[in-house]
C-alpha positions as CSV (number, residue, x, y, z in Angstrom):
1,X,-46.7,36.3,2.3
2,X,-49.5,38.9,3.6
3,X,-52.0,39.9,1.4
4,X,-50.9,43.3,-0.3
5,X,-47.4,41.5,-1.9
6,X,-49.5,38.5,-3.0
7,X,-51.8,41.0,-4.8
8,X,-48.7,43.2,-6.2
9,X,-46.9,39.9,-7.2
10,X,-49.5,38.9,-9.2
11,X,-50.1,42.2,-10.8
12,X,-46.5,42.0,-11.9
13,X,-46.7,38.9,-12.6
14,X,-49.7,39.5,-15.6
15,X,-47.4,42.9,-16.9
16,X,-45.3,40.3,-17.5
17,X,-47.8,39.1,-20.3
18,X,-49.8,41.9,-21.1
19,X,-50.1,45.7,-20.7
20,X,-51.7,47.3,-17.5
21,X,-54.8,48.3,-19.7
22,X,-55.6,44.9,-20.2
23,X,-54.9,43.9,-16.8
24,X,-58.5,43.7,-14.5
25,X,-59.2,43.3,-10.7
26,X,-60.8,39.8,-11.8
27,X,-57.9,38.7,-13.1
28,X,-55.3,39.9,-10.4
29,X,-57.8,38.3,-7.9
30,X,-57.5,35.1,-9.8
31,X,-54.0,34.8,-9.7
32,X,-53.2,35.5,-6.4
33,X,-55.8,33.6,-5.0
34,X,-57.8,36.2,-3.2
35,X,-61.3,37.7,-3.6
36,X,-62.0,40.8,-5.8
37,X,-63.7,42.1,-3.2
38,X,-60.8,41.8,-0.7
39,X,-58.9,43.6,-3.6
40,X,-61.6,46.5,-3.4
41,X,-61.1,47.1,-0.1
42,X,-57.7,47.3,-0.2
43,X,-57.2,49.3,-3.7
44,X,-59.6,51.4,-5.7
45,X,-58.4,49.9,-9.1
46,X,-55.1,48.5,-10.7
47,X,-53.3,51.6,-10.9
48,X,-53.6,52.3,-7.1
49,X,-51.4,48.6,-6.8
50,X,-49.8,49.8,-9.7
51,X,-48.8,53.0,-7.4
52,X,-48.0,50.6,-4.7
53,X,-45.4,48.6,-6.2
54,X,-43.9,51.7,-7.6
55,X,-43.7,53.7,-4.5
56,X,-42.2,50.1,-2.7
57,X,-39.2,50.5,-5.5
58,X,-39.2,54.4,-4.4
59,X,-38.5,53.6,-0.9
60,X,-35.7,50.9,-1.6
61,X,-33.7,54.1,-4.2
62,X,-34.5,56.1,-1.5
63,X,-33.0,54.0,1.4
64,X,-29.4,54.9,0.2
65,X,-27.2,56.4,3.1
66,X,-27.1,59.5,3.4
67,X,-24.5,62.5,2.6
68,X,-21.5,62.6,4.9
69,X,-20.2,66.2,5.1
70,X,-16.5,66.7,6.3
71,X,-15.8,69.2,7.8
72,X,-11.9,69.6,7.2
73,X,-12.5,70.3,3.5
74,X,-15.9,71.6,3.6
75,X,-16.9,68.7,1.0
76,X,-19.6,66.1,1.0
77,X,-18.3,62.7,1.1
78,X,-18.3,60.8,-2.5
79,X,-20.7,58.1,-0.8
80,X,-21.4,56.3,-4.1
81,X,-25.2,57.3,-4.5
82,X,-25.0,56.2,-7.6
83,X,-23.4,52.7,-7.2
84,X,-26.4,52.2,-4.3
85,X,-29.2,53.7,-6.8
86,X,-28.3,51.2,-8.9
87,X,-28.1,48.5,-6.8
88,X,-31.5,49.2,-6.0
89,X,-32.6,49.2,-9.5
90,X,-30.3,46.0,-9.8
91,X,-33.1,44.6,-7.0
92,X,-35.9,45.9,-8.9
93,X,-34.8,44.8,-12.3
94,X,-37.5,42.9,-13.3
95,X,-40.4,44.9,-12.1
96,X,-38.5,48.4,-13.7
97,X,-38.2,46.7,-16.8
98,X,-41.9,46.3,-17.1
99,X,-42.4,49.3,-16.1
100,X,-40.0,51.4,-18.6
101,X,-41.5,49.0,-21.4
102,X,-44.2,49.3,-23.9
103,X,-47.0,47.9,-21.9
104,X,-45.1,49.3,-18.7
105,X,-46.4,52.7,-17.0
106,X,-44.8,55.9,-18.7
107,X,-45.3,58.2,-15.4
108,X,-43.0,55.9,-14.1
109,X,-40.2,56.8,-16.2
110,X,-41.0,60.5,-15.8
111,X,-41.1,60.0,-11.9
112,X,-38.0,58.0,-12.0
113,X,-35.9,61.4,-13.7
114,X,-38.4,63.5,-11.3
115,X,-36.6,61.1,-8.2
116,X,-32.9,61.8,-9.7
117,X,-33.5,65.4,-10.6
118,X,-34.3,65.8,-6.7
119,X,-31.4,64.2,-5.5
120,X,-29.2,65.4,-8.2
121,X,-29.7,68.9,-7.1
122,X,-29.1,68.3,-3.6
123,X,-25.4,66.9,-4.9
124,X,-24.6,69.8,-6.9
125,X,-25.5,72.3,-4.2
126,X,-24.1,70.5,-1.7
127,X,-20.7,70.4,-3.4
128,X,-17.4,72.8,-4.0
129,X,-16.6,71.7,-7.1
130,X,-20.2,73.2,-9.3
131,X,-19.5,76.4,-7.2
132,X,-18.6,78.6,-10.3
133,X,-21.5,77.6,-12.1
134,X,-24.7,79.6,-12.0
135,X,-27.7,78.2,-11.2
136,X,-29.4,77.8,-15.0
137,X,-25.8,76.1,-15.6
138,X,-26.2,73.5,-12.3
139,X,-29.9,73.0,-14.0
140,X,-28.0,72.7,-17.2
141,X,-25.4,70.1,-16.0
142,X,-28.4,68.1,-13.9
143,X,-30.7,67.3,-17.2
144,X,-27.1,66.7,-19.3
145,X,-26.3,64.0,-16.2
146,X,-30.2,62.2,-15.4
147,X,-30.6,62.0,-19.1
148,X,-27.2,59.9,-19.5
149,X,-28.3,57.8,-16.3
150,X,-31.7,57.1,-17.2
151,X,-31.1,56.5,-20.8
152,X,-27.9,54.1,-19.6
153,X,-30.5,52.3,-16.8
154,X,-33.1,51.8,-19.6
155,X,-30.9,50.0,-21.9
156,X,-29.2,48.4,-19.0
157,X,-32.2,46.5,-17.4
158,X,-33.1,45.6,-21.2
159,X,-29.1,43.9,-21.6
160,X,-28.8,42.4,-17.7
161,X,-25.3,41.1,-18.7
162,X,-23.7,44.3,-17.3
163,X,-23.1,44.1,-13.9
164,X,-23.7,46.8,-11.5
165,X,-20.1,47.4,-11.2
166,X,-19.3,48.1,-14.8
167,X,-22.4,50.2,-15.3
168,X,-21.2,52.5,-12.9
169,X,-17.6,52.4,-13.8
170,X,-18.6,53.1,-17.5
171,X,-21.4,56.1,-16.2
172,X,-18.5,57.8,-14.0
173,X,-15.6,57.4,-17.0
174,X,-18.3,59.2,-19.0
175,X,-19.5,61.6,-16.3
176,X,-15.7,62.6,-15.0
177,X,-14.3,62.2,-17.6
178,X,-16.1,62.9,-20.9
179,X,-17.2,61.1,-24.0
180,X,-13.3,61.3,-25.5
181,X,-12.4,59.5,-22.6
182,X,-14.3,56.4,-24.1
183,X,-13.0,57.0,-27.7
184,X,-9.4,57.8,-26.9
185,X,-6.8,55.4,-27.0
């Protein structure tokens, strides 16, 4: 394990017990085994591993494949973003669950919607079907959508015994589909 994860795990590993104010570069050090000073050479304080390890779950959300455009319909191909954001956040449980909690990091929970807002917009311009909508409407129909999918991610990585599968099955019901959809019978 090089240096940086040992450092990062450790750091997670003390959220785990206590917020990231209490957290030092003493202790971190400690844990992992290496010295402060290595530390301060490598980071300028917590939050800069703190930025690390968020910008590491960044890059995994990030890594999802990318649009597929036919051309025959002039659509972009329903890839299943969300099914792969998920998964990623799946991955990343543990460390997003410290971070969305009380002694977690709230810029994290603002850059995660920031992260979704991006690549929500590029699916609503990208697609036919938002066409007759204007653009304070798409921006309208964006915050309706990330609020759903960030508020159903928080309370998801709190209750693990959803799976993946039925997290996204219930977020598309509700997002093709409507609220009645869930209350109809």
């Amino acid at each position: 394990m090089n240096q940086d994860l040992k450092i990062q795990t450790a750091f997670v590993e003390l959220l785990e017990r206590k917020p990231i104010e209490e957290i030092t570069i003493f202790e971190i050090a400690d844990k992992c085994q290496i010295a402060h000073k290595t530390i301060f050479e490598k980071y300028s304080d917590k939050y800069q591993i703190l930025q690390a390890i968020e910008d590491d779950i960044f890059v995994q959300i990030g890594t999802t494949k990318k649009d597929v455009y036919h051309v025959d319909t002039h659509e972009f191909a329903g890839d299943d973003r969300i099914l792969q954001i998920l998964n990623s956040v799946y991955e990343n449980k543990k460390v997003i669950t410290l971070l969305l909690g009380e002694g977690g990091d709230p810029r994290f929970h603002e850059r995660f919607i920031t992260y979704l807002v991006q690549k929500g917009f590029r699916v609503i311009e990208n697609s036919g079907k938002f066409n007759d909508l204007d653009q304070r409407q798409k921006e309208l129909l964006l915050q309706y959508v990330l609020s759903a999918l960030v508020g159903l991610v928080t309370y998801w990585v709190k209750h693990p015994e959803m799976t993946v599968q039925e997290l996204h099955t219930f977020f598309e019901k509700l997002f093709f589909n409507g609220i009645t959809s869930l209350t109809a019978k």
